[in-house]
Backbone as JSON, one array per atom type, in Angstrom:
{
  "sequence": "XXXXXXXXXXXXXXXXXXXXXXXXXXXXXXXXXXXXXXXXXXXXXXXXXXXXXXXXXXXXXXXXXXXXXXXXXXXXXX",
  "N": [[0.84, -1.18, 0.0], [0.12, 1.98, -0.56], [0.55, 5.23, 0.99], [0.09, 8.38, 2.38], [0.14, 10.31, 5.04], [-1.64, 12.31, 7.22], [-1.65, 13.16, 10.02], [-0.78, 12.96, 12.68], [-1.2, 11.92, 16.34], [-1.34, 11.72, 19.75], [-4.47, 11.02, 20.22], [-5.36, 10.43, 17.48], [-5.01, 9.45, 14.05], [-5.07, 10.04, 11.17], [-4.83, 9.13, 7.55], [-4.09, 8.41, 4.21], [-4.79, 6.74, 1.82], [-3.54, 5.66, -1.26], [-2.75, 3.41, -3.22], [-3.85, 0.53, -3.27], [-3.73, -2.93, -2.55], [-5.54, -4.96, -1.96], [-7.68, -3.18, -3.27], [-7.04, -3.71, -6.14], [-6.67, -5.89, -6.88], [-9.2, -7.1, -6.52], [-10.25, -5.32, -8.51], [-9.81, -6.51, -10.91], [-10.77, -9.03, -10.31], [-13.49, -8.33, -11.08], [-15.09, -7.6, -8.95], [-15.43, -5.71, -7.36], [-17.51, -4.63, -5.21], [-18.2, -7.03, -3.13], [-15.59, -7.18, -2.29], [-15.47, -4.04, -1.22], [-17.29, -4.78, 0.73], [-16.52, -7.07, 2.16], [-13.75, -6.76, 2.92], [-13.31, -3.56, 3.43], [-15.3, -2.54, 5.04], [-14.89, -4.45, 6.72], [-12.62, -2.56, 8.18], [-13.98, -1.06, 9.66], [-14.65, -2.41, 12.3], [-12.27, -3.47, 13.54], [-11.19, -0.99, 14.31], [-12.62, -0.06, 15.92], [-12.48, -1.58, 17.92], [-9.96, -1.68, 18.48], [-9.95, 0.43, 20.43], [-10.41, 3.06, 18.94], [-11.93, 4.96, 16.12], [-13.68, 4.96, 13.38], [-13.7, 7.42, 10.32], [-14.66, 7.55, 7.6], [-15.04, 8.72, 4.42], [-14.84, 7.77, 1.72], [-13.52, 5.34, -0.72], [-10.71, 3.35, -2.58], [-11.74, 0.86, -3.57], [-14.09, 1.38, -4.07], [-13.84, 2.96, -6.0], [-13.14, 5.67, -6.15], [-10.5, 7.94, -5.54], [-8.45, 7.73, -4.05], [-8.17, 6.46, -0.7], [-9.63, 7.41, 2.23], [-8.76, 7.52, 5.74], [-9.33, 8.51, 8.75], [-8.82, 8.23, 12.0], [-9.73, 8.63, 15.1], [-9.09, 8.5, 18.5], [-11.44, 6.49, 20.87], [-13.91, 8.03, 23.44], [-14.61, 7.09, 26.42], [-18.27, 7.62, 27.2], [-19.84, 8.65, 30.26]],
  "CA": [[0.0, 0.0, 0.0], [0.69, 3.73, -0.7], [-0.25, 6.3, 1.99], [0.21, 9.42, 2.7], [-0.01, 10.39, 6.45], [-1.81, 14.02, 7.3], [-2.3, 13.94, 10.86], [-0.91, 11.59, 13.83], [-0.9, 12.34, 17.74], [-1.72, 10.3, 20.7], [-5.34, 10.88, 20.14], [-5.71, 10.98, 15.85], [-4.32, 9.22, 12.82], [-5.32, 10.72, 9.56], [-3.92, 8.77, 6.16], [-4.95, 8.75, 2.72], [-4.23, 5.0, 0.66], [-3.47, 5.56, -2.58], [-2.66, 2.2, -4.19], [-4.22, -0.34, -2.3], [-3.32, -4.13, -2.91], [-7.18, -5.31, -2.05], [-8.69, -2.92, -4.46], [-6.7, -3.87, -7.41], [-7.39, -7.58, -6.97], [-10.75, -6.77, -6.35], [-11.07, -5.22, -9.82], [-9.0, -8.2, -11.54], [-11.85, -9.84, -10.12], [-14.84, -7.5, -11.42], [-15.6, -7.77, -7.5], [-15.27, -4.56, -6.26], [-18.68, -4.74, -4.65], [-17.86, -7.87, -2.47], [-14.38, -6.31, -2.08], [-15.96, -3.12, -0.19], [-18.29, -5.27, 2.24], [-15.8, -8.61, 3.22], [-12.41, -6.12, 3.43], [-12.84, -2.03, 3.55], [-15.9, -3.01, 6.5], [-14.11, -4.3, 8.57], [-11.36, -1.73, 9.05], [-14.07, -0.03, 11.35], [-14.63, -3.46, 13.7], [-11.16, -3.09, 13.93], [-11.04, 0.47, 15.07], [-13.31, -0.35, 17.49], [-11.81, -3.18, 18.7], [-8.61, -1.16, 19.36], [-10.42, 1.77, 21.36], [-10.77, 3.96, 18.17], [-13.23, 5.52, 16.05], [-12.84, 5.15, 11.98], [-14.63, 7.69, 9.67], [-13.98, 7.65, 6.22], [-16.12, 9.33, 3.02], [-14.33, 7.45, 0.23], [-12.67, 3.9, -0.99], [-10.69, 3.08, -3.86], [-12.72, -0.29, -3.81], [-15.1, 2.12, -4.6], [-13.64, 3.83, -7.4], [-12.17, 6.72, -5.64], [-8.67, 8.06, -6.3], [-7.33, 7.4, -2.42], [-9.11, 6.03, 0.59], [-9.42, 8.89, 3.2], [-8.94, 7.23, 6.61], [-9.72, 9.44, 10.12], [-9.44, 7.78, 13.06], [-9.43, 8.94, 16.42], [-9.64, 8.03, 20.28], [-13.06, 6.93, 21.18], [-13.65, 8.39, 24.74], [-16.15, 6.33, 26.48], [-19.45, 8.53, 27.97], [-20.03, 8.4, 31.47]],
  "C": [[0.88, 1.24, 0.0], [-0.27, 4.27, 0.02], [0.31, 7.24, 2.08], [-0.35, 10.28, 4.25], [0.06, 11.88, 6.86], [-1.69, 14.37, 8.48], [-1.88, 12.83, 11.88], [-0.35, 12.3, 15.26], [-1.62, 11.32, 18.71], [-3.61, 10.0, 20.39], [-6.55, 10.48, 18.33], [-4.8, 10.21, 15.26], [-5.42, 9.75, 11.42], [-4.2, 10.3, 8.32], [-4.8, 8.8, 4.81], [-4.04, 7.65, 2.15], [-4.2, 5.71, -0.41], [-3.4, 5.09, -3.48], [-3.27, 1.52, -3.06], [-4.74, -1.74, -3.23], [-4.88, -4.99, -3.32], [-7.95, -4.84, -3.39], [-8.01, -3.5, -5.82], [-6.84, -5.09, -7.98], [-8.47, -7.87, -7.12], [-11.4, -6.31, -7.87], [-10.5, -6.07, -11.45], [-9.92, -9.11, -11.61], [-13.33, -9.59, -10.25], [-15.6, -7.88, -10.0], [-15.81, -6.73, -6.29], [-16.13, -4.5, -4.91], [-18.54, -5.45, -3.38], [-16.66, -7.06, -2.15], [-14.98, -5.24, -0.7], [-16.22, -4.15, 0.66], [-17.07, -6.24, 3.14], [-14.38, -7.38, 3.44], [-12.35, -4.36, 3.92], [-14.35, -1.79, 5.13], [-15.61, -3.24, 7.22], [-12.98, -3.45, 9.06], [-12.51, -0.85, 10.29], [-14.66, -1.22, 12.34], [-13.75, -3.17, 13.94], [-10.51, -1.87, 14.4], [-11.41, 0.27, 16.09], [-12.45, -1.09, 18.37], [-10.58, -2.33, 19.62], [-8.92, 0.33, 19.95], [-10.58, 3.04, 20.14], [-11.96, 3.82, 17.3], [-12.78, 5.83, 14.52], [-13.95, 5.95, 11.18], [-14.34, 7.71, 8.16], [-15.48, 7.76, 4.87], [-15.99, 8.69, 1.52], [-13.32, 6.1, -0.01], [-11.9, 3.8, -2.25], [-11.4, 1.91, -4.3], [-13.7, 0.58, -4.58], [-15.05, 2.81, -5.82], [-13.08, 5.59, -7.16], [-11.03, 6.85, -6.1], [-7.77, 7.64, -5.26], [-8.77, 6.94, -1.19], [-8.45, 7.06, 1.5], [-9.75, 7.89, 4.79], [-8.81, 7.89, 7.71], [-9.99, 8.61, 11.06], [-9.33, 8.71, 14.21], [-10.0, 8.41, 17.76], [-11.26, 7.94, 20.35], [-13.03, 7.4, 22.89], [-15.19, 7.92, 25.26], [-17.02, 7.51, 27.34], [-19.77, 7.71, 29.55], [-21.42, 8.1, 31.82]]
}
């Protein structure tokens, strides 16, 4: 993978994919569709999982030019 890394501190990572290995297999395999749901889905279980919080507006699975990934700290509510 190609990234580009806008934004990292104890509480924030901010990257941007730019090649990404998944999507390109994915459209090798006229699968994009499947692609999104079984691999670019679960990166936010896996946020969770590790106490963060993933938002993201855009995939290259999707047909995008870069995947825009934003995580940050989740802070649990009292």
């Amino acid at each position: 993978m190609k990234y580009d890394i806008l934004a990292s501190d104890r509480d924030r990572l901010d990257f941007d994919v730019k090649n990404c290995q998944y999507a390109k297999v994915m459209q090798e395999l006229d699968a994009t569709d499947l692609g999104y749901l079984l691999i670019c889905q679960g990166d936010y279980a896996a946020a969770y999982q590790s106490g963060m919080e993933l938002t993201r507006t855009q995939t290259r699975m999707q047909g995008a030019d870069f995947c825009d990934f934003r995580y940050h700290r989740r802070h649990e509510k009292n």
